[in-house]
N, C-alpha and C positions, 0 to 999 in steps of 0.2 A: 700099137692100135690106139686110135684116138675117141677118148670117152662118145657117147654119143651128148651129152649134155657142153662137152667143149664144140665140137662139130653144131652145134646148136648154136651155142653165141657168138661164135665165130664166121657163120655162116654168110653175112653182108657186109659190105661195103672194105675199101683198102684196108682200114686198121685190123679187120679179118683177120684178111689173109695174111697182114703182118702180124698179128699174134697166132695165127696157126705155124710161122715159119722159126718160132725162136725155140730152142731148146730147151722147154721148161726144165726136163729134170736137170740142167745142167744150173741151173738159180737155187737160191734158199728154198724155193716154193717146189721142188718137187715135180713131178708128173703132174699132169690136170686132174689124172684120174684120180690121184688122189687128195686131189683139193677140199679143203672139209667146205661145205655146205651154204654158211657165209658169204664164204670169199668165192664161191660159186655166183650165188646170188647177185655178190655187189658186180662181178664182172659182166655178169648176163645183164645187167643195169646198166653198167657202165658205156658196154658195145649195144646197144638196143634204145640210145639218146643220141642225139645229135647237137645234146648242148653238150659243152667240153664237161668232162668228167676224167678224173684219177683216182685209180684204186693202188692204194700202199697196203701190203701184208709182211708180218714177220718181223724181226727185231730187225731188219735191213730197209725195213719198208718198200722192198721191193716192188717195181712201177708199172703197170697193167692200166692203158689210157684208151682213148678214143682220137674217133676223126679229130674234132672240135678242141681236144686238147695237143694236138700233135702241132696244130698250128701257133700254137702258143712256144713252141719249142726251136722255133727259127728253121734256119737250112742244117745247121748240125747237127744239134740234138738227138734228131732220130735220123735213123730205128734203134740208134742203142743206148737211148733211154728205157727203152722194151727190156724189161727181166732185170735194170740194174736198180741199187739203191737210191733213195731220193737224195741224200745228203751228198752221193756224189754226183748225181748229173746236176743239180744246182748247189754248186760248190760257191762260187761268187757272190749268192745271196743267202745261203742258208744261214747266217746270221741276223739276217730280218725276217727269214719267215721259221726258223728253229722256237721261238716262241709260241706262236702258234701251232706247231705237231707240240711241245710238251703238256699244252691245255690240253687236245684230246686225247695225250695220253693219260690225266689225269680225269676223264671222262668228263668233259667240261667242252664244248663243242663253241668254233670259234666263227667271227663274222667281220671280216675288213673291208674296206670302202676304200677304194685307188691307192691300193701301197704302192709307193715308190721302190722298185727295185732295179738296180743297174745291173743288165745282164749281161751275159757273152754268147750268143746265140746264134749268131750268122756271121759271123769271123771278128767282129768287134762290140765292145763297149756301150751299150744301149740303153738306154733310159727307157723302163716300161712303166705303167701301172695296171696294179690288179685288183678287181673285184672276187672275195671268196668266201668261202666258208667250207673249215673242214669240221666232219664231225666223226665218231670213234666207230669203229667195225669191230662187232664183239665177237669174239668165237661162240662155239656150243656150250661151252664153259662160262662163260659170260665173261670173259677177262679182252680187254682191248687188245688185238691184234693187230689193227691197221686204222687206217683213216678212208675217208671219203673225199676227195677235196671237189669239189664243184664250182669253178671258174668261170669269169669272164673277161680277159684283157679289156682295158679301159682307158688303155693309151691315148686311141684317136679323141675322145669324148674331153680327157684330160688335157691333152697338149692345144687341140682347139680351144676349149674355156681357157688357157692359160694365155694364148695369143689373142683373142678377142680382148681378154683383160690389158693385155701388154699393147695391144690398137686404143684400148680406150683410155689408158692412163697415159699416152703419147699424144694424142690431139687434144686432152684437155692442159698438157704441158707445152703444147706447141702454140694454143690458143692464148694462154697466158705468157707466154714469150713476149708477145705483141709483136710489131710491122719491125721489125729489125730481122736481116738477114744471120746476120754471128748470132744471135739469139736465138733463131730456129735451129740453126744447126745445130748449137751451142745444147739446146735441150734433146733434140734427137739423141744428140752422142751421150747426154747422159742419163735419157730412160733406158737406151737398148745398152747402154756402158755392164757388160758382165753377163749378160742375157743368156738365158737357156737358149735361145733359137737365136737369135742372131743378135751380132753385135755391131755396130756402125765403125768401120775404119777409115773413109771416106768420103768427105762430099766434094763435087766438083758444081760451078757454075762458071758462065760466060756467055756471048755470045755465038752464033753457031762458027765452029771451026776454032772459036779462040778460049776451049774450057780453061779454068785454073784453078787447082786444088785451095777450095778456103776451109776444108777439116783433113787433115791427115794427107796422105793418103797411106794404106800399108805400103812396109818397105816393097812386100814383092811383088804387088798391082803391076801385071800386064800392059805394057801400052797396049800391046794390040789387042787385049783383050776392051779394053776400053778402045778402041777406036770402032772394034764390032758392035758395042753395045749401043753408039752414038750414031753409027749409020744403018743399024738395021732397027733401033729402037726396040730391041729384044733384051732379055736377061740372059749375062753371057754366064758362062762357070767354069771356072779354073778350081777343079780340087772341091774344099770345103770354102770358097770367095764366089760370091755374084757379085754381079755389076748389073745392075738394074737403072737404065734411064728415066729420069725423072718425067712426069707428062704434066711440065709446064704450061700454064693456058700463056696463046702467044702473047707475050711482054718483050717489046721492043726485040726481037727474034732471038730470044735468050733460049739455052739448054742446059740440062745438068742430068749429075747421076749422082748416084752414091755406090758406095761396095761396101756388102757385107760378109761378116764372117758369119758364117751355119758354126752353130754351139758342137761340140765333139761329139754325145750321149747322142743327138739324132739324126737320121739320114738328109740326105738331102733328095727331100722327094719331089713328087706337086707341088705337094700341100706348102712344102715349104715353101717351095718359089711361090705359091700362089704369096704364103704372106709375107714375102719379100714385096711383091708388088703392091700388097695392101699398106706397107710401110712407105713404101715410096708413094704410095698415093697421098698420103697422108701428109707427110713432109713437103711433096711437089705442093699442097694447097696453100702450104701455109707461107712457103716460101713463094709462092703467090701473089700473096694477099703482099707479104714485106716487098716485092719487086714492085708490086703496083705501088704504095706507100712509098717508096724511093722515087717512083716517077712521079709521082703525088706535090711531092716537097722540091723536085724540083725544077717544077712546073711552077710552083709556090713562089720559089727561092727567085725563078726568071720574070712572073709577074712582080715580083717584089720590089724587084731590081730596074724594073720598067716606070712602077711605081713612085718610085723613089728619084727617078729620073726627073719621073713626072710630076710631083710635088715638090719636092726639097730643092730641085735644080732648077736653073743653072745655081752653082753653088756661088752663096755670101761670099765675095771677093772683093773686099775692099780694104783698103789700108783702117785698120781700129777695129775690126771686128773679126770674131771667131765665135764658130756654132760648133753645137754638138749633139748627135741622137743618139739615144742608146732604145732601141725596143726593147720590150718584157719577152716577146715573141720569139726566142733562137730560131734563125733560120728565116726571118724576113725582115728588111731593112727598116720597112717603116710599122706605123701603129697609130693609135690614135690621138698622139699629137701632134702639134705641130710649130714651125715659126716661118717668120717670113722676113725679110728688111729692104724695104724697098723706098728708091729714091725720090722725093719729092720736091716741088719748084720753091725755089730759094734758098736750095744747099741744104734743106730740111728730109731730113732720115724719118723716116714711118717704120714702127718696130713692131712685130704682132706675136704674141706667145698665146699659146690654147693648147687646151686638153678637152678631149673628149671622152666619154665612159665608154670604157672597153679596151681592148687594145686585140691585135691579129688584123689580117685582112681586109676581114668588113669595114674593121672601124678605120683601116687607112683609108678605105674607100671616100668612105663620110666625109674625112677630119679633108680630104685633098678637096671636097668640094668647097667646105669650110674655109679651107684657105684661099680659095681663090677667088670666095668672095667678099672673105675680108678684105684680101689687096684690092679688089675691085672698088670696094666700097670707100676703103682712105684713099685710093687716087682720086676718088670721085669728090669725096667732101671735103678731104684738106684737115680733116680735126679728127681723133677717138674719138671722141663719145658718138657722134651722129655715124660713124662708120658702124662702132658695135651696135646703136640703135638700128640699123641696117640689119646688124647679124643676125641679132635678134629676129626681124620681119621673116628673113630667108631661113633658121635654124628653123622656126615651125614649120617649112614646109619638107622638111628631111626629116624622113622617118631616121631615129638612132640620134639624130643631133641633140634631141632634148638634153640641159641641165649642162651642155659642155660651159667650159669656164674659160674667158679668154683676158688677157693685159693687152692694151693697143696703146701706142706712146708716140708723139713724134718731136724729136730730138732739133732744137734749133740753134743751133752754136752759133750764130753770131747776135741772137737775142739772150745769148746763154741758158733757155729754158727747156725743160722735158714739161710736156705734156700728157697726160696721160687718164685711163679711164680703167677698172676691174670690174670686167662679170665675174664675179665671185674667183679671181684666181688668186694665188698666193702673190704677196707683196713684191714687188720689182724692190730691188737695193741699188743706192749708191755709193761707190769705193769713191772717196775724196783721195787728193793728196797728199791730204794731212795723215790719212792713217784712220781716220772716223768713216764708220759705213750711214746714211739716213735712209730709214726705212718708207717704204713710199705704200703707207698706208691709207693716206686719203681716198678721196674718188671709190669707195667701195658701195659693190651694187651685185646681186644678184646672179646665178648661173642665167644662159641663155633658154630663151623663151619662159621666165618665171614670170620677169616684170613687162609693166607697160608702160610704165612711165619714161621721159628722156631719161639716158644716163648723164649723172655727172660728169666733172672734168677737174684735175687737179693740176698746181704746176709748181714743177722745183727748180729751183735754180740748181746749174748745175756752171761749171769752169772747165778749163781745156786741162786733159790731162783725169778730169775724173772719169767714170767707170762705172755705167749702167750695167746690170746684169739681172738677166732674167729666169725663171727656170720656171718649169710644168712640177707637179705637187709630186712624181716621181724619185725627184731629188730630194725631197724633204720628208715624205712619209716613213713609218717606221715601225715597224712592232714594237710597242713596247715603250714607245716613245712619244711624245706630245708635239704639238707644233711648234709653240714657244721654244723648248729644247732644243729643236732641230732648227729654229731660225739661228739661238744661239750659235749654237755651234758651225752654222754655213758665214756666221756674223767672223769669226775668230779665224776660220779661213783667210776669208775674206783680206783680214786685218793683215795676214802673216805675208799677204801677196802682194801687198802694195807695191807698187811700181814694179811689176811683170807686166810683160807684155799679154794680151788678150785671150793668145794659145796659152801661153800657161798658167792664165787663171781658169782659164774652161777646163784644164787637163787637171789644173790641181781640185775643183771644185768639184767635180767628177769621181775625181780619185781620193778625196778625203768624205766625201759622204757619202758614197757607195761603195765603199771598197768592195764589195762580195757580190755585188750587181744590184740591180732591182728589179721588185716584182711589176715594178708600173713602166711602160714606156715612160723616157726620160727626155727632154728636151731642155739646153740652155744657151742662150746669147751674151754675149760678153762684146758692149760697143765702149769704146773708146772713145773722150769727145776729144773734137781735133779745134787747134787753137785756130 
């Protein structure tokens, strides 16, 4: 016959009628009826809430729960968690929560905030957390007989803040990657590398129909699962693997995925996939931004090259001379200097070196208009100086030309003489064939648009067989270093070259004072006087 105080708290909802089904007397705890008084109360408490509640009695702590706690116990657990000991139905964590029962058994009442406990609760291995607090159930006697626990799973709340963290430490690692593609992936694969929720085994890009694996891929990646992913643009799943299609903004009709591993401890729910797709969003932008940046550069690389056509060419071909550019810029031919050698009436050679402040794109822009009307201007006057007094006129009308520095020279071998004029640029040298270099200091005057006076004109004799060379302040400057120094030493080159041909004073010159590169666009002319 069943107490009327058991028939009382057992009266509503499933957990009821599942604790009116179990066999109390066949537990530590006896018949209901003779339940002492307490452990009356705490049950009549426990079934009469609908937040989860566990009542533990007896040296077994035998388990008497509710709705609210039943779902805490997965698909196994119950019902025969009903009636047994706690230590055994949570055998897998009772080493992280056996500290907290011997506080209250110690009458010392406990409060934890999202423990992490890996369960076994629904046929596998589960990563939970819990919020609790158990406190001490005293008999009539006053002596602790049981606990209280009063729970709430914390899982959902935890593993979201864990992946919202894990979304925001990956786009500010993906943002610092910068426009390089293997850099995006490259940090993808090593935020999620080991991850509780997923870990990146894959990325794939190309054009549509022609993917190719540039991270991984896992050995046991599906083709066909990846083929579904790429034609329905859906997240496919094989097991504990998606394959989640990247949603590239259209960049020359490229596509991609990635495939991730789901970590072991969690399911593979929504929620996951949903943050599979917020990873892949994530990634798709950045690798974005580097697709667009590669079409960027070589849009760059094809103006450059148009550029370069169209200023520097047709290329110095003539017997006794060799040029050479090197830009500061990787990845675009020209910059903001420039030269030029063009043929003049009576066998006389017109030779132009300039530099202009800056160097990239723009300043090739400048430096090509620069050049072309320098050449304009010495076919037109026949002398330096009144060409660069020209340059001058036009250089104030170009925004960016201010302060450029140019050498204009023109070379008369059968009067034997260089003529020449410096807006502020560094010294022209001449390689004799004696083995002496003279430095062609005279004629100096000003960057473009300072002065307004005429510029000067200076003139060297020069012989067949000697060796004008010119160079922009790229080959000469230097951390660390003075001008003098670096004239020396372009001087001692020089010396070592005597009688090489043109190409290999411009290749040695090149390659004994810049071994490492330079930071300045670099231009130099190596003419030859011919007898």
């Amino acid at each position: 016959m069943r107490s009327p105080w058991f028939l009382r708290a057992t009266a509503r909802g499933a957990m009821g009628a599942a604790v009116r089904s179990v066999d109390w007397a066949a537990t530590p705890l006896g018949p209901p009826a003779a339940w002492p008084l307490p452990l009356r109360a705490a049950v009549e408490l426990c079934l009469g809430t609908e937040f989860p509640v566990l009542v533990t009695w007896g040296p077994e702590l035998t388990m008497i729960y509710n709705d609210g706690y039943r779902e805490m116990l997965g698909t196994d657990k119950h019902p025969g968690a009903l009636g047994s000991p706690l230590a055994a139905v949570w055998a897998e964590v009772w080493d992280a929560i056996e500290p907290s029962v011997r506080e209250v058994e110690a009458w010392r009442p406990t409060w934890v905030v999202d423990q992490r406990l890996v369960m076994h609760r629904s046929g596998f291995d589960e990563e939970t957390f819990f919020t609790y607090s158990y406190s001490p159930l005293l008999d009539v006697d006053g002596q602790v007989r049981g606990l209280l626990d009063i729970a709430t799973e914390s899982t959902a709340q935890v593993v979201e803040r864990r992946r919202v963290g894990q979304l925001s430490l990956l786009q500010s690692r993906l943002q610092a990657a910068g426009p390089d593609v293997g850099a995006v992936v490259a940090a993808a694969a090593a935020t999620l590398a080991d991850g509780p929720d997923l870990t990146l085994v894959g990325a794939a890009l190309g054009p549509r129909g022609g993917l190719r694996w540039v991270h991984g891929p896992a050995d046991d990646l599906d083709a066909a699962l990846v083929e579904r992913a790429t034609r329905t643009a859906t997240v496919q799943q094989a097991g504990r693997l998606l394959v989640v299609p990247l949603p590239l903004v259209a960049i020359d009709d490229r596509e991609g995925l990635l495939a991730l591993r789901a970590g072991a401890l969690r399911p593979v729910d929504d929620q996951l996939r949903t943050f599979a797709r917020l990873v892949a969003d994530a990634v798709a932008g950045a690798l974005t931004g580097a697709l667009r940046h590669e079409r960027e550069v070589g849009m760059l690389e094809r103006v450059s090259d148009v550029l370069q056509r169209a200023m520097l060419e047709p290329p110095v071909d003539r017997p006794g001379v060799a040029t050479r550019y090197v830009p500061a810029t990787r990845g675009l031919a020209v910059g903001g200097d420039w030269y030029d050698v063009a043929d003049l009436p009576g066998g006389r050679t017109g030779i132009v070196v300039g530099d202009l402040v800056g160097h990239g794109l723009e300043s090739a822009s400048r430096m090509g208009q620069l050049r072309s009307a320098a050449r304009a201007l010495l076919l037109r006057t026949d002398a330096p100086a009144p060409a660069v007094d020209g340059l001058d006129a036009f250089a104030r009308t170009l925004p960016g030309a201010e302060y450029a520095t140019v050498h204009c020279g023109v070379l008369d071998p059968a009067a034997g003489t260089y003529t020449y004029t410096s807006a502020g640029h560094p010294p022209a040298a001449v390689l004799r064939t004696d083995g002496t270099v003279t430095w062609l200091t005279g004629a100096r005057g000003t960057p473009l648009t300072v002065a307004r006076e005429p510029r000067p004109h200076d003139v060297v004799a020069v012989a067949a067989g000697d060796v004008v060379v010119l160079c922009t302040d790229g080959l000469l400057e230097r951390r660390g270093s003075d001008l003098r120094s670096r004239l020396a030493a372009l001087e001692r080159l020089l010396v070592g070259l005597v009688g090489a041909d043109p190409d290999a004073i411009a290749d040695g010159v090149l390659a004994g004072m810049t071994p490492e590169g330079s930071l300045d666009d670099t231009a130099v002319v190596v003419h030859r006087v011919q007898g």
